[in-house]
C-alpha positions in Angstrom: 75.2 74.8 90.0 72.3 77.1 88.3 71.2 76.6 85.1 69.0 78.9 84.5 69.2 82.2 82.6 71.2 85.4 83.8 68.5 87.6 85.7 69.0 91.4 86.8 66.5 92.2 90.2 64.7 95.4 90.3 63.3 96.4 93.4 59.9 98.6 93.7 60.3 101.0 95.9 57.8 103.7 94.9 54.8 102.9 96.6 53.4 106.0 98.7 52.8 104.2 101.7 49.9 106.1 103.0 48.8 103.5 105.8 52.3 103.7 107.0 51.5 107.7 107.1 54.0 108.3 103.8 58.0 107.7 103.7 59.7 104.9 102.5 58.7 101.6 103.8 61.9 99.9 102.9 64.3 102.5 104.7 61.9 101.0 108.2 64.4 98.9 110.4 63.5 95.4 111.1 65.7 94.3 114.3 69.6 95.4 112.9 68.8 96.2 109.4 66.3 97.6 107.5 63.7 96.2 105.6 65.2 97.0 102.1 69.0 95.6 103.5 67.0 92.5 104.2 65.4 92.4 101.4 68.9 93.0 98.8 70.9 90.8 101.3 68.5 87.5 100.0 67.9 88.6 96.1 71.5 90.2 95.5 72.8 87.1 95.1 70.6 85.0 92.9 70.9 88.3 90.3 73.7 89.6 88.2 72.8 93.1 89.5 70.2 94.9 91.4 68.3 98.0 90.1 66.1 100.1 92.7 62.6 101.5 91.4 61.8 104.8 93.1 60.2 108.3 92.3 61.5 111.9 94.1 64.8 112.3 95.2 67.0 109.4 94.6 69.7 110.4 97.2 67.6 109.0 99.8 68.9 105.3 98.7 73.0 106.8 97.9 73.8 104.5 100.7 72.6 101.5 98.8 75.4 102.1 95.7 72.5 101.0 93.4 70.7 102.6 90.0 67.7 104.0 90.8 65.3 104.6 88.4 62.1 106.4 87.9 59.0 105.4 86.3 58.7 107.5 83.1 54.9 107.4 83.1 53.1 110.1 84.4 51.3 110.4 87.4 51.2 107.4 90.3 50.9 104.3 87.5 51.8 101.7 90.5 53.9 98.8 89.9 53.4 97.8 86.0 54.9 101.5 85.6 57.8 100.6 87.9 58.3 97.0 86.0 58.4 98.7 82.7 60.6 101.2 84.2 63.0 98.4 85.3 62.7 96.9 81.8 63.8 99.7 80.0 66.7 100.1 81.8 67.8 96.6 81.6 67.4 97.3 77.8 69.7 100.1 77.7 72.2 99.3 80.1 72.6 95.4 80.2 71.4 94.3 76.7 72.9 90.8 77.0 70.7 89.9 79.9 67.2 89.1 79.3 65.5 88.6 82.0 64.2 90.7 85.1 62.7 89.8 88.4 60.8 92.3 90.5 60.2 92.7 94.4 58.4 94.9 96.5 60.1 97.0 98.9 58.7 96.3 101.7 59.3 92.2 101.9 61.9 91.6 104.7 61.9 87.8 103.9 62.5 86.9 100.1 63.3 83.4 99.8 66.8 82.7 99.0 65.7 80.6 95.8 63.3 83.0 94.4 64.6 83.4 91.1 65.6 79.6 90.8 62.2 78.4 90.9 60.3 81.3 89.1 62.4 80.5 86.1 61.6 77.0 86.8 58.0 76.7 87.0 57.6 79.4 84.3 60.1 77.0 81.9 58.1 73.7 83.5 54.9 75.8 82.5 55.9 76.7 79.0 55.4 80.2 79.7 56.9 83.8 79.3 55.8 84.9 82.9 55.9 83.7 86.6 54.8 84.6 90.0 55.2 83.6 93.7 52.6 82.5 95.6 52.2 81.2 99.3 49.5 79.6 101.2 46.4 80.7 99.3 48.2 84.1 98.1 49.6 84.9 94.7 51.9 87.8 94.8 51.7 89.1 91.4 54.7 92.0 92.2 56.8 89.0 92.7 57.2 88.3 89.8 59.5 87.3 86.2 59.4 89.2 83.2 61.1 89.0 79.6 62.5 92.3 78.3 61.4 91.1 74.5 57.5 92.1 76.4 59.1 95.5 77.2 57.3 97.3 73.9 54.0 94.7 74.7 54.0 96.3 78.4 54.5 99.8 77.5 51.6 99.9 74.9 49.0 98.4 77.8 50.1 100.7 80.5 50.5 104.2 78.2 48.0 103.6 75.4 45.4 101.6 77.5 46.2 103.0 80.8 45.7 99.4 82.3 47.0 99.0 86.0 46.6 96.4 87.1 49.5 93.3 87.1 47.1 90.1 86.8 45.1 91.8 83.9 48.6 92.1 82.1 50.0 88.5 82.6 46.6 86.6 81.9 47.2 88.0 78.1 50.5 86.1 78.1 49.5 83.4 80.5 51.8 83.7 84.3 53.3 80.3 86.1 52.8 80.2 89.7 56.1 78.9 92.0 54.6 78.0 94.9 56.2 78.5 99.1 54.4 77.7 102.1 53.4 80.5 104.3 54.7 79.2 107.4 56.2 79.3 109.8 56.9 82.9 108.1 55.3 84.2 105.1 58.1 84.6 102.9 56.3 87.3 101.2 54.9 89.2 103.9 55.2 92.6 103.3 55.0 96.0 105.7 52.0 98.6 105.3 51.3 99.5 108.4 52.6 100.0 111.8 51.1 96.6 113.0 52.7 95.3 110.4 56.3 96.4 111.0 55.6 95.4 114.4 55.3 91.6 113.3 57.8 91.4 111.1 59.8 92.4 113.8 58.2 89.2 116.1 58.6 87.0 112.3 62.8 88.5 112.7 62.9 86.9 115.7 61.3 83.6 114.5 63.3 83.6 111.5 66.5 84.3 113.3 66.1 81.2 115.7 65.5 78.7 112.9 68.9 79.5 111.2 70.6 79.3 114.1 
């Protein structure tokens, strides 16, 4: 039984993965599935509904039945653009939920009790914000976020330009919810080749263990 509040996930998608040589990182396949498959398959469930985060032509993700929503600031304004985006949208189209938790697109190994313990540490905390971290790593793009900081958001990334997620939360003061990093990062993500190549050795790893 979960007590804690009603969350909606957003999933960034719109990075322009240049080590990676452009395309979408989350459409690469890790063993059967794809990295954004493995990535919905472990956060779809802890959320009352999943929103993807992605710029261009959203028919590329049709397959996914999801929203997918653009960022509505101009230019490449990385992932505080995509969170407010996200934020926004949860405002217009789910009012009654308040909360939204945001994941990078290129993460093939989410824990299955991400949102549980961000809400956690953030409510243990006395906090508005939290993020993951594991090992020595915080992963600020993992991260919780109140839509009542929607309007607070907005005016740091449009009016001040500000880009930078841990710039952001240190205003409002961020929890951390900590994981261990092995024997797989659950936060590993993809940028490059080499990469994809050991999440695909981590698959295998991860695959044995839940056996």
């Amino acid at each position: 039984m979960t007590t804690e509040p009603a969350t909606y996930g957003l999933v960034l998608a719109g990075g322009l993965a240049r080590r990676m040589g452009g395309g979408d990182k989350g459409l690469i396949r890790i063993g059967r599935e794809t990295i954004l498959e493995r990535a919905l398959a472990r956060i779809g469930p802890q959320c009352a509904g999943i929103i993807i985060n992605a710029n261009g032509d959203p028919a590329r993700f049709a397959p996914f039945g999801l929203p997918v929503v653009a960022d509505d600031v101009a230019g490449f304004a990385g992932p505080l653009a995509g969170i407010l985006a996200g934020l926004d949208w949860l405002a217009a189209n789910v009012p009654a939920i308040g909360w939204l938790i945001s994941v990078p697109g290129d993460c093939p190994f989410l824990p299955r009790d991400l949102v549980a313990r961000l809400h956690a540490a953030r409510a243990a905390a006395g906090l508005s914000l939290a993020c993951a971290k594991s090992g020595e790593w915080r992963h600020p793009v993992v991260g919780l976020w109140p839509v009542e900081l929607r309007a607070d958001l907005r005016r740091a990334v449009v009016a001040e330009g500000l880009r930078k997620i841990e710039v952001w939360t240190a205003r409002h003061g961020v929890a951390l919810a900590e994981w261990p990093a092995e024997p797989v990062d659950p936060f590993f993500n993809v940028n490059t080749p080499e990469d994809a190549a050991q999440a695909q050795r981590f698959a295998a790893v991860e695959d044995s263990l839940t056996v």
